[in-house]
C-alpha positions, 0 to 999 in steps of 0.5 A, a space after each residue: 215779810 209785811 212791815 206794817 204792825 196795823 194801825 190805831 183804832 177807836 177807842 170807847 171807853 166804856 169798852 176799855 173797862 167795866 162800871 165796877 169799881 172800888 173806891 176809885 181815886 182820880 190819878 192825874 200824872 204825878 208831877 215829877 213825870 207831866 214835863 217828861 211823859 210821852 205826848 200820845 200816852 198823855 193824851 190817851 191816860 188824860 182821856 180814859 185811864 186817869 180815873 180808874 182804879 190802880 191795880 195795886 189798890 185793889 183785890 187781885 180777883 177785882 183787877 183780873 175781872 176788869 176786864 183788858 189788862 192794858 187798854 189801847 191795842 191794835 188789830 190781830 194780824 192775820 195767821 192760818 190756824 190759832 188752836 189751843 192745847 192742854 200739855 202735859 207735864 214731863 219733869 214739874 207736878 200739877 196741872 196740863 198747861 195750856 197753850 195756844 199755838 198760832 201758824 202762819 199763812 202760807 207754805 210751810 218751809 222745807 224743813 218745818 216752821 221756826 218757832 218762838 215762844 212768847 210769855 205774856 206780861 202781868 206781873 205774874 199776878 194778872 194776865 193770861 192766854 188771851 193778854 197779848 195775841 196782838 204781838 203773838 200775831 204779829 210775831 207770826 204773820 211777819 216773822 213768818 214762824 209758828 208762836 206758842 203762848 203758855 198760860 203759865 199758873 199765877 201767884 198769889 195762888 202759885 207763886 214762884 217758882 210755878 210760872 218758871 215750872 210751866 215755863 219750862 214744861 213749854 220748852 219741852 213740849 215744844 222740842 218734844 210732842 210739839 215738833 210733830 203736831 205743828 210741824 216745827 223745825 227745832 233747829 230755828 227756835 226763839 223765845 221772847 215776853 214782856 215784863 214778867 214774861 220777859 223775867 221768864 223769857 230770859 230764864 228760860 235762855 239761862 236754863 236752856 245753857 245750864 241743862 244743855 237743852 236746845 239753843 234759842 237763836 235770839 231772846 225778844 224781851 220787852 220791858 222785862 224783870 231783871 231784878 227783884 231787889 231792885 228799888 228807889 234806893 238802889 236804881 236808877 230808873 226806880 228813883 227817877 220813875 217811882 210814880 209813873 203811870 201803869 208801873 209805879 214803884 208800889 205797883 211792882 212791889 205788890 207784884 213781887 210780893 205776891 210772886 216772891 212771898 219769900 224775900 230770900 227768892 228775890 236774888 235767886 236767879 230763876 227770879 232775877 235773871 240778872 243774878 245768873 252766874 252761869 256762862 253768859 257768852 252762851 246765852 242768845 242774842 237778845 233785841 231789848 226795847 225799854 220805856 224811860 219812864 219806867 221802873 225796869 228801864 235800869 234792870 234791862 239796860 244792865 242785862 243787855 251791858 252784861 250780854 255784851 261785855 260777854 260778847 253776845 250781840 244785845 240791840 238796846 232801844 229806849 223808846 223817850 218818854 215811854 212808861 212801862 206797857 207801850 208795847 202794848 198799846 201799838 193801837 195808839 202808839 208809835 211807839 207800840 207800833 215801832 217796838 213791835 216791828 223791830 221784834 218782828 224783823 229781829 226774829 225773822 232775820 234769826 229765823 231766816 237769816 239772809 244767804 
């Protein structure tokens, strides 16, 4: 198991983003969070992201053309074979879902590879198969298991529940035709996401208990939606935080309007998993790394407290100074480099547990 999740690279910045732009505004860090905010992620915003235009103020169709979602990752990790496939839907309507499948190098185990599935992040607005293979890689050159990432449809154009439908036809592909065509062992599954792929992730865990579907041995969930009532009002990490950068509160509020058109969904459990009234001591364990600078940091810390009152083993990290996408950027910060590692030995200890 390779414990090294890649170092930083250069970055140009005319590489992190294109010469279109839209109004732009110049964005230094707000007041309330200069004294607080991480010293690398101020060095790397200050340098090539402070200028550019923020995503809630512009089109979405501006913000999905820009570009790299989240500037500042590192290298893939090596794996043996990466292949897309178009699956079939076997319980939801529309479109074949693609979903890109990566198999580690080496030997299969005896029994087939273990598998997870990892849900990208954007908001379930932006974001898409190619968002986050730099964790996608790692999970599966160091977890030592093969990773499936689902391009799941996005609002405004399908919102809720059809990132959830896709979600789900995933589980079931890859318990079904899945197994055979990547050689998987079904008994050694995990599933994890970031942000609104961990809001999935989670889900995806509460519906396996509800429908008695399969048992995922562990839930990896970075920076993930809990809950969509939240707000500065009602939570703590939202008052503190309500103008951090790359998460403020305007920003996930566009975000779950554009999910969430229908304010009656935002308690509706399948969209806030924190809601779930199902059997909770059933749910997997869960590795949960949160930023404290960022609006979710409550939501998840409630999530996890709720896993363990159930006596469900839940490792909480708050990485100190962070904002929302750190886990991202692990070509430029620790930080990155050390959520991703604790994922990637979280998942192999489940997968391959020790004798």
């Amino acid at each position: 198991m390779k414990h090294s999740a890649g170092g930083g690279n250069r970055i140009e910045a005319s590489f992190l983003y294109p010469t279109w732009q839209l109004n732009v505004n110049i964005n230094p860090l707000h007041e309330s969070v200069v004294d607080r905010i991480d010293a690398e992620y101020a060095a790397f915003y200050n340098k090539f992201i402070f200028d550019k235009q923020q995503v809630h103020m512009q089109p979405v169709e501006a913000s999905r053309a820009s570009g790299i979602l989240i500037p500042g990752a590192g290298p893939h990790q090596p794996v043996s074979k990466t292949e897309d496939i178009a699956i079939p839907r076997l319980e939801s309507t529309g479109p074949d879902i693609k979903v890109r499948c990566f198999t580690p190098e080496g030997d299969k185990p005896e029994g087939g590879w273990p598998v997870m599935i990892w849900y990208h992040g954007g908001g379930w607005v932006l974001g898409d198969i190619n968002t986050e293979n730099v964790i996608s890689t790692n999970l599966c050159n160091r977890g030592r298991c093969v990773v499936i990432s689902p391009d799941y449809r996005l609002a405004p154009e399908e919102p809720f529940p059809a990132a959830v439908e896709d979600s789900w036809e995933a589980v079931l592909w890859m318990l079904g035709a899945g197994k055979d065509m990547l050689g998987l062992n079904i008994s050694k599954i995990a599933v994890g996401g970031s942000s609104a792929g961990g809001d999935l992730a989670a889900i995806m865990c509460q519906r396996a208990v509800t429908r008695g579907t399969c048992k995922f041995l562990i839930q990896l969930l970075s920076v993930p939606v809990m809950d969509n009532t939240a707000g500065p009002s009602n939570n703590v990490s939202y008052k503190e935080n309500e103008h951090v950068p790359a998460l403020p509160y305007e920003k996930m509020l566009r975000y779950r309007r554009h999910y969430l058109p229908d304010q009656k969904d935002w308690v509706n459990p399948e969209a806030s998993p924190l809601f779930w009234e199902g059997g909770w001591s059933a749910l997997p364990p869960a590795a949960i790394v949160l930023g404290e600078l960022d609006v979710l940091r409550s939501e998840g810390e409630q999530f996890g407290k709720k896993l363990q009152d159930a006596g469900i083993r839940a490792e909480i990290r708050i990485m100190k100074g962070q904002p929302h996408p750190f886990i991202a950027m692990d070509g430029v910060l620790e930080a990155g480099r050390e959520a991703i590692t604790f994922f990637c030995e979280s998942l192999h200890s489940a997968v391959y547990p020790p004798n």
